[in-house]
SEFIRO-921171 format. One record per residue: x, y, z of N, C-alpha, C in turn. Coordinates in steps of 0.05 Angstrom, whole numbers, padded with zeros to 5 digits, always signed. Example, Ala and Ser with C-alpha at 12.3 -4.5 7.8 and 13.67 -1.06 7.14 Angstrom:
<recs>
+00264-00114+00156+00246-00090+00156+00264-00066+00156/+00257-00045+00142+00273-00021+00143+00258+00001+00157/
</recs>
This chain:
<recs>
+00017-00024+00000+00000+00000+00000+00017+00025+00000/+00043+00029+00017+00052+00037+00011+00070+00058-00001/+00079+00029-00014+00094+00027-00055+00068+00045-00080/+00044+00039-00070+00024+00047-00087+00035+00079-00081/+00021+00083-00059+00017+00116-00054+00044+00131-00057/+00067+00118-00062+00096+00132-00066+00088+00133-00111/+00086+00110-00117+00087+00106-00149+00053+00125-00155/+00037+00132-00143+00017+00146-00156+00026+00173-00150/+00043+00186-00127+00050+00210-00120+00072+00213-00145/+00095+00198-00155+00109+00206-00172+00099+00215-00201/+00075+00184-00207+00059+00187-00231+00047+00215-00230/+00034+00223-00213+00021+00254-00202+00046+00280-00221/+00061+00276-00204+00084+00297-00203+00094+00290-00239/+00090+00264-00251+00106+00262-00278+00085+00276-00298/+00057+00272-00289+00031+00285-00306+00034+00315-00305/+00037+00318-00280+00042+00358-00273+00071+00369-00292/+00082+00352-00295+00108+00374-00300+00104+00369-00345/+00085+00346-00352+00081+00342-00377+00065+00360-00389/+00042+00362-00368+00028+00390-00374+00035+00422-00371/+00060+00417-00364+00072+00441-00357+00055+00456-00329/+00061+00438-00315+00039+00457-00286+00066+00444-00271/+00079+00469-00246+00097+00472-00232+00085+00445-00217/+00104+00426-00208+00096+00388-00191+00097+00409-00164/+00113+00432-00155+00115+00436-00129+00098+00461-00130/+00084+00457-00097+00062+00488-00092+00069+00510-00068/+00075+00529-00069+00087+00550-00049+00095+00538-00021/+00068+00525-00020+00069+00512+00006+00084+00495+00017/+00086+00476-00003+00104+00452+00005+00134+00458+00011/+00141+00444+00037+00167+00448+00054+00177+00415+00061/+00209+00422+00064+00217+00401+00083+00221+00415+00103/+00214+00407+00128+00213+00410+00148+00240+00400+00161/+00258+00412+00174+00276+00399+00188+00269+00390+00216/+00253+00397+00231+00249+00397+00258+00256+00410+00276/+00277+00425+00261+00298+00451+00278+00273+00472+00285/+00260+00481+00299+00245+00489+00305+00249+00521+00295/+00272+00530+00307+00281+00570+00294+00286+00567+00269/+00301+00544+00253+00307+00547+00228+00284+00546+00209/+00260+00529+00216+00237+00525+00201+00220+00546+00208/+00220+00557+00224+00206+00586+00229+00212+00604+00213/+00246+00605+00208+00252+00636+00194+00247+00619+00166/+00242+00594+00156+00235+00591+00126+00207+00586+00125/+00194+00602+00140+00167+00600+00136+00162+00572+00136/+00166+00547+00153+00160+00529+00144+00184+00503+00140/+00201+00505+00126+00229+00496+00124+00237+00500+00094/+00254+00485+00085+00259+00484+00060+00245+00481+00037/+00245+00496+00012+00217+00494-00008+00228+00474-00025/+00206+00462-00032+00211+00439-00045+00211+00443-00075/+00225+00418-00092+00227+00429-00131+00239+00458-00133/+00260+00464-00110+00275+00487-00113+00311+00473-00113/+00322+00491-00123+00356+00494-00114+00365+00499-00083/+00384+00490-00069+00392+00499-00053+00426+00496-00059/+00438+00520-00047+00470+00512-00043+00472+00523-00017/+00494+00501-00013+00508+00499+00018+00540+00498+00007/+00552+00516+00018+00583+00523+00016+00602+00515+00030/+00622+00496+00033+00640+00487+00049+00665+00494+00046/+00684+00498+00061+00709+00490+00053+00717+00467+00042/+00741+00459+00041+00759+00443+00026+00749+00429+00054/+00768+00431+00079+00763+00420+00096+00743+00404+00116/+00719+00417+00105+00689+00420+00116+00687+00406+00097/+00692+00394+00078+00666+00374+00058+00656+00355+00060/+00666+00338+00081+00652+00314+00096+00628+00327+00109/+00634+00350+00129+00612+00356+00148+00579+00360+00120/+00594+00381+00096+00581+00393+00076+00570+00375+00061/+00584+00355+00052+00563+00323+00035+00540+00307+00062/+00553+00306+00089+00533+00306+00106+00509+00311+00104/+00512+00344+00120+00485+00354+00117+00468+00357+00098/+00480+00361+00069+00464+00349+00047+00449+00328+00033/+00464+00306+00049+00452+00276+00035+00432+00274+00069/+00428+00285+00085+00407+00291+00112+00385+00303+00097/+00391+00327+00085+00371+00345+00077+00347+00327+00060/+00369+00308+00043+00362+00301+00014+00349+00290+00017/+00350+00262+00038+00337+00246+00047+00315+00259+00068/+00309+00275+00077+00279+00294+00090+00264+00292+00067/+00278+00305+00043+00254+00315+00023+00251+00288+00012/+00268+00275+00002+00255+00245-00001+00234+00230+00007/+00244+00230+00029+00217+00216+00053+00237+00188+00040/+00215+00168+00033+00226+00140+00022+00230+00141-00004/+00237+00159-00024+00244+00160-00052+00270+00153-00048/+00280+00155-00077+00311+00145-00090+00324+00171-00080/+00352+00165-00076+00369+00190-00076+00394+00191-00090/+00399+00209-00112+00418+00226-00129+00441+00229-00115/+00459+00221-00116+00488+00238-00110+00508+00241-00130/+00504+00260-00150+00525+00265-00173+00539+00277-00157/+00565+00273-00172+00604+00283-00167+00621+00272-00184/+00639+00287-00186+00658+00280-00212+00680+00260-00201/+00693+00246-00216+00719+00235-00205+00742+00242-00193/+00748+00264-00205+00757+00288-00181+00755+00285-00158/+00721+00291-00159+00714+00293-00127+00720+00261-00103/+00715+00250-00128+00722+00221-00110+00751+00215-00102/+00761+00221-00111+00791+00222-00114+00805+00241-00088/+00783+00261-00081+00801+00286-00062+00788+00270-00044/+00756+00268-00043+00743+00260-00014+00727+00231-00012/+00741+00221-00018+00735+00191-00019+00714+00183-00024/+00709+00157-00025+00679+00140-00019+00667+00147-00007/+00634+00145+00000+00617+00140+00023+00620+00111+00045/+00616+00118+00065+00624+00096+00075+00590+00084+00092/+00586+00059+00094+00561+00054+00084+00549+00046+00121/+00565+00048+00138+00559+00049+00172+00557+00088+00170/+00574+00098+00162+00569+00129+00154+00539+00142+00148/+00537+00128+00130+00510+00131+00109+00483+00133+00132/+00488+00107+00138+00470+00095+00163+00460+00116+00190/+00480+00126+00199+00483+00143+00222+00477+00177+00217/+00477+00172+00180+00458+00198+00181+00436+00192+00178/+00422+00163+00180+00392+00162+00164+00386+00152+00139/+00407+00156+00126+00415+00142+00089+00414+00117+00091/+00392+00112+00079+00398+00079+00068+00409+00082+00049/+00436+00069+00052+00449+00055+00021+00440+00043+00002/+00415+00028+00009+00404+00018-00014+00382+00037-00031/+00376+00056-00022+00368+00079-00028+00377+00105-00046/+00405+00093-00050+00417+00117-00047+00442+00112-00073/+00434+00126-00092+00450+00119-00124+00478+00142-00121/+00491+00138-00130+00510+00157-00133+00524+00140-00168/+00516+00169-00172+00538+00182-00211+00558+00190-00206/+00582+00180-00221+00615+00192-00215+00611+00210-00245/+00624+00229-00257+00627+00239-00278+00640+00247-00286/+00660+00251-00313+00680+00258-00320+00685+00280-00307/+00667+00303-00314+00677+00330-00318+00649+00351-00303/+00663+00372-00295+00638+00386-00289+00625+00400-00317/+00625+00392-00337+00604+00391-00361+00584+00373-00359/+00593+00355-00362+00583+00330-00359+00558+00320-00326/+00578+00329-00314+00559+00333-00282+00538+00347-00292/+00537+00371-00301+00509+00384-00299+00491+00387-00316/+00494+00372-00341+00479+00364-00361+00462+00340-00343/+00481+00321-00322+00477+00291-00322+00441+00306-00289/+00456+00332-00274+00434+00338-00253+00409+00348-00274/+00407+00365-00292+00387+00376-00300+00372+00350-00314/+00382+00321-00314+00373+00299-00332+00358+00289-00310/+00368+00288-00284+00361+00282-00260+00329+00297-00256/+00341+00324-00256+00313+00335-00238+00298+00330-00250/+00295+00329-00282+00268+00321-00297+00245+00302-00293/+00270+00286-00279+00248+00258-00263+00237+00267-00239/+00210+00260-00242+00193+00266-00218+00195+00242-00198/+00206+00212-00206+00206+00198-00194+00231+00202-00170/+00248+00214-00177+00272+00222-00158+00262+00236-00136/+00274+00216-00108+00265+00238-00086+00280+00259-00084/+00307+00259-00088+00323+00282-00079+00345+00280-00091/+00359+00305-00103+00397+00299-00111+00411+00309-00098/+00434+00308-00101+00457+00325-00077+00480+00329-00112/+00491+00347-00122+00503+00353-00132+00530+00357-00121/+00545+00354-00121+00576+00361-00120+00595+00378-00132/+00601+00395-00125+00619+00412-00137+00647+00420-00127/+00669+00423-00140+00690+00427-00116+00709+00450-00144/+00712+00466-00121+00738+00495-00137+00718+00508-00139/+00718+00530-00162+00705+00555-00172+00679+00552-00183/+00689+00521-00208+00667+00511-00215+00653+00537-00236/+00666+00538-00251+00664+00567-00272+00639+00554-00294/+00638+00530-00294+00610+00523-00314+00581+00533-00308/+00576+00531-00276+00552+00533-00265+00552+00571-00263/+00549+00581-00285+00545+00608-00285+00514+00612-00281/+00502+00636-00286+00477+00641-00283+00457+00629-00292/+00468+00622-00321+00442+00609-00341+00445+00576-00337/+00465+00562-00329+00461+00535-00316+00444+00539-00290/+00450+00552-00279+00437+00554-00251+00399+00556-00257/+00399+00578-00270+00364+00573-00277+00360+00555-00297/+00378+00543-00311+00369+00518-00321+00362+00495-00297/+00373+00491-00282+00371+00466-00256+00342+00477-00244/+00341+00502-00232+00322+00514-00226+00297+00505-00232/+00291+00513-00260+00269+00506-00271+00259+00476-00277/+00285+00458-00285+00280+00434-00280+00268+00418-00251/+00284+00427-00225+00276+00427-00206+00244+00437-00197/+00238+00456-00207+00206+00467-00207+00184+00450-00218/+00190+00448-00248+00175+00436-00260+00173+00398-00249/+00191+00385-00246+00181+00369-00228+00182+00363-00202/+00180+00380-00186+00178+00373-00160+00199+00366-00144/+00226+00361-00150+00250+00350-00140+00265+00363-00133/+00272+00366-00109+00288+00392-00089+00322+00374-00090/+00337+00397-00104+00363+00401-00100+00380+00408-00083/+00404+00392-00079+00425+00421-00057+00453+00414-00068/+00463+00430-00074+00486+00442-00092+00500+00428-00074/+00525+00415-00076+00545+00418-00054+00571+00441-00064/+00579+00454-00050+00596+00471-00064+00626+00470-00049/+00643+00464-00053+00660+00453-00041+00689+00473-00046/+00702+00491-00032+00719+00506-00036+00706+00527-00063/+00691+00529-00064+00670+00545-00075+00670+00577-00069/+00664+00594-00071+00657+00619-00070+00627+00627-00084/+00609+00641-00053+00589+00648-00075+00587+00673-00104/+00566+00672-00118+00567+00677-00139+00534+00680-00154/+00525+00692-00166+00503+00704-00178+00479+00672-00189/+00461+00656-00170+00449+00640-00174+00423+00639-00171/+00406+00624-00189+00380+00620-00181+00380+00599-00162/+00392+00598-00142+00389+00585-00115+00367+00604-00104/+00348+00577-00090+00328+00593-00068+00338+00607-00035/+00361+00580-00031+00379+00596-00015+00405+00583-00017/+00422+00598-00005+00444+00599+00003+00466+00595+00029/+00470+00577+00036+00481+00566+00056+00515+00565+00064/+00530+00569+00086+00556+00559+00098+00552+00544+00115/+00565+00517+00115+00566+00504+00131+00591+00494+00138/+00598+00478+00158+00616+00474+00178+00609+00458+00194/+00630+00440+00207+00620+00413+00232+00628+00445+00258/+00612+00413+00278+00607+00432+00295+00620+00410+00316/+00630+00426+00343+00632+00404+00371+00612+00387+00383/+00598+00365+00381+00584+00352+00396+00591+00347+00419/+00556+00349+00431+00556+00340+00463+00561+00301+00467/+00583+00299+00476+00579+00266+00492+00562+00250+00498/+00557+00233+00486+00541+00215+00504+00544+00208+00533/+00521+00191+00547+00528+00188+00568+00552+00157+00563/+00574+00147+00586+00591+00138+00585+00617+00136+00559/+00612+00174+00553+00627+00187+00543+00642+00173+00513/+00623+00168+00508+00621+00158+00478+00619+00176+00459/+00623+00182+00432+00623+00205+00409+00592+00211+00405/+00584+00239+00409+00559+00252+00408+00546+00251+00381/+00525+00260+00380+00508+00258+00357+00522+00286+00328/+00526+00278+00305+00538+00299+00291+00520+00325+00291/+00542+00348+00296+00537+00381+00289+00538+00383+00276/+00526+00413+00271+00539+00428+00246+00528+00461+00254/+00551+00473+00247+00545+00504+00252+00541+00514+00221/+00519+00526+00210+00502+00529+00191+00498+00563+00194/+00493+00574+00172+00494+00605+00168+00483+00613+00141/+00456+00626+00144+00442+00633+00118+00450+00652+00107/+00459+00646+00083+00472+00671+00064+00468+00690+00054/+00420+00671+00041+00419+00689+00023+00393+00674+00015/+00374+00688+00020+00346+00674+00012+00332+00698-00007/+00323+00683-00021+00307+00696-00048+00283+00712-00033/+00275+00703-00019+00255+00720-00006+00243+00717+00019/+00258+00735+00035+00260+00724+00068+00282+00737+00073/+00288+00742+00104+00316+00747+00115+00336+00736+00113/+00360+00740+00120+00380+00728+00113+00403+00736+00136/+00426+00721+00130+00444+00741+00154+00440+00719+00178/+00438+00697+00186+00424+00680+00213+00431+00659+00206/+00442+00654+00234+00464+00630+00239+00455+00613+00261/+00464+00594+00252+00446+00569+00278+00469+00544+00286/+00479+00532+00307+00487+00511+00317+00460+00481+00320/+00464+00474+00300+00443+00437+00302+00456+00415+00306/+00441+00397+00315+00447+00364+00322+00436+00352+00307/+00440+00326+00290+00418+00309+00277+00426+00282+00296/+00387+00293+00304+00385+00264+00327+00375+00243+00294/+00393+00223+00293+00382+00203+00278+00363+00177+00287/+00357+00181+00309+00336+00165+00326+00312+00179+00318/+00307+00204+00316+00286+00215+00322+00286+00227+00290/+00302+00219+00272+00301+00228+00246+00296+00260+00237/+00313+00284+00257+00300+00304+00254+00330+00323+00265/+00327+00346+00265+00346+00367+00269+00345+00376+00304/+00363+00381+00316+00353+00396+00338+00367+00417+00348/+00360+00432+00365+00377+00460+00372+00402+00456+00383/+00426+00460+00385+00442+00449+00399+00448+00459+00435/+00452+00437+00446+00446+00438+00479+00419+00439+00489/+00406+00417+00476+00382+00408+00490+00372+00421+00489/+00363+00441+00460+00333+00453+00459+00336+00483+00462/+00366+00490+00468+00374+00513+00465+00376+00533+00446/+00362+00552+00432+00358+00568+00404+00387+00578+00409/+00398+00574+00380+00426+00582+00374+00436+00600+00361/+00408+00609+00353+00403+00625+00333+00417+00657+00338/+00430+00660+00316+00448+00696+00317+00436+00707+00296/+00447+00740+00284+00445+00750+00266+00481+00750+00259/+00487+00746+00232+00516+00750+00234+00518+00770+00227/+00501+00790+00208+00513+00818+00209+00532+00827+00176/+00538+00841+00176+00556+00843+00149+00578+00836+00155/+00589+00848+00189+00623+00848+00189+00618+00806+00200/+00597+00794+00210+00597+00779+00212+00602+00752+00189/+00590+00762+00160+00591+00755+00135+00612+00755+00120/+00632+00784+00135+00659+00779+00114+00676+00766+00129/+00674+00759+00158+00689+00743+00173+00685+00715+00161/+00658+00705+00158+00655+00683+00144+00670+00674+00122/+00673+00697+00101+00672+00690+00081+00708+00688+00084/+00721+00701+00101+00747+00695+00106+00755+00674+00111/+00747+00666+00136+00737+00636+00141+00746+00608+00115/+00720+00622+00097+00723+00595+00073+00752+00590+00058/+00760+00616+00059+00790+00618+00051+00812+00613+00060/+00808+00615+00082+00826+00589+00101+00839+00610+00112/+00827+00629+00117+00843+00656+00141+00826+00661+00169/+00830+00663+00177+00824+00673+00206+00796+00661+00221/+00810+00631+00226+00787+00606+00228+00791+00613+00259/+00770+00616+00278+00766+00620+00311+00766+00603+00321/+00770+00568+00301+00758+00539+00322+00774+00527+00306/+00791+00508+00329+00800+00489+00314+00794+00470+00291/+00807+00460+00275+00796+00447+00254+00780+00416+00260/+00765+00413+00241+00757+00381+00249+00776+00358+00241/+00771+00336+00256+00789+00321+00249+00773+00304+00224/+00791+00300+00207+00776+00277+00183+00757+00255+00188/+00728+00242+00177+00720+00229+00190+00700+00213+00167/+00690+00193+00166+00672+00179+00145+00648+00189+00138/+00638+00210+00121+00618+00222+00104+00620+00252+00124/+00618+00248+00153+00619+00270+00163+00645+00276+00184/+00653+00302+00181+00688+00307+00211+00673+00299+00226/+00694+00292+00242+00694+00290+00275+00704+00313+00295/+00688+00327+00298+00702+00348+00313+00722+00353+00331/+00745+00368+00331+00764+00363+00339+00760+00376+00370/+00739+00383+00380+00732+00399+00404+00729+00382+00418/+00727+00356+00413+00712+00329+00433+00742+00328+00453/+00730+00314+00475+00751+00310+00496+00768+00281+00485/+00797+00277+00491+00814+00263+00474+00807+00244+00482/+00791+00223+00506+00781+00196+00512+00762+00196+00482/+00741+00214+00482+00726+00205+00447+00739+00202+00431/+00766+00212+00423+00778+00205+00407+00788+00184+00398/+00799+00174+00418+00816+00153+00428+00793+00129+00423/+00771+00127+00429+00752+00109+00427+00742+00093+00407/
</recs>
């Protein structure tokens, strides 16, 4: 039953986008559960839209993370997309499939495209979004990434619209740049709290909105993904984490991505997502 109500929702969404009627409606959101973050998006994330999230070089475990999290929200139980070039496999390895798990990813769920070239990548996403049957993609990008100029970007866009299938850019030593992204994201791992008998905590991430098409912007948040509870939470037990960063806050950031004047130690390397290097050295050691 279901399998039915998943294959008549896609059939739905493949009839809407043939007739040319947008598969997604104002309304429709993924919800993260983060309670301040889904507030300031009216809701949470819009669905059959673009999103980019910006990482460092260093951050791109934390950054393919929270993306293939996201991907899998708007999914629900659909397929999930992970295009990246060989390149990218090459700098940041495989997925690792106990990794996968501990964000919520089923592996068997979960397709990943390697691709020559970032030509080739984004011909291979806009082939993607067309399918309505796709729950979600995660794109990969790493450097400047000089292909995805304006008019690729509202190309994905509109593919994304017309059927219903919510995107998130990964952008990886990236810089932002003039996009039909609905928003705009920095991300970064964050220190997790311990478990009890001081075991490695549930993964962070310190998150900062860049740039929303319509809505505020400028607001920064510390989250946990409880993967028990399949959902986002405030970090420190329910604690709103929520800032404004400000402009001088923004160019600090954007320093940040450049690998200048970082305030927190780095993360340590870790399977799909860092391990924060803030943890006390028994977690480590563990």
């Amino acid at each position: 039953m279901v399998e039915s109500v998943k294959t008549l929702a896609a059939l739905r969404r493949h009839i809407a986008s043939l007739e040319g009627v947008p598969a997604s409606q104002p309304h429709a959101r993924v919800e993260t559960g983060h309670a301040a973050i889904d507030q300031a998006l009216d809701g949470g994330l819009a669905r059959g839209r673009v999103h980019e999230f910006f990482a460092a070089v260093e951050e791109a475990a934390a950054g393919a993370g929270l993306a293939l999290i996201l991907a899998r929200l708007a999914a629900v139980d659909a397929p999930l997309l992970w295009l990246r070039t060989v390149a990218a496999g090459r700098a940041g390895g495989m997925p690792y499939g106990p990794g996968l798990a501990a964000l919520g990813v089923d592996p068997e769920r979960l397709v990943i495209g390697v691709m020559a070239d970032d030509g080739m990548l984004l011909r291979a996403a806009v082939d993607a979004l067309r399918c309505p049957a796709l729950g979600g993609l995660v794109v990969e990008l790493r450097g400047s990434a000089p292909l995805l100029d304006l008019t690729a970007s509202r190309r994905l866009a509109l593919a994304a619209e017309a059927s219903g299938v919510t995107a998130f850019m990964l952008r990886v030593g990236g810089d932002p740049a003039p996009s039909a992204a609905d928003t705009r994201w920095r991300v970064a791992a964050a220190p997790s709290l311990p478990v009890p008998g001081n075991g490695p905590g549930m993964c962070a991430f310190d998150l900062s909105l860049l740039r929303r098409r319509a809505g505020r912007d400028g607001l920064g948040w510390r989250l946990v993904w409880d993967n028990g509870r399949g959902m986002f939470e405030e970090s420190g037990g329910g604690r709103d984490e929520r800032h404004d960063l400000g402009q001088s806050g923004r160019e600090q950031d954007g320093r940040r991505q450049n690998g200048g004047g970082r305030d927190r130690q780095a993360p340590l390397s870790g399977a799909v997502v860092s391990v924060s290097a803030g943890r006390p050295a028994a977690d480590r050691a563990a």
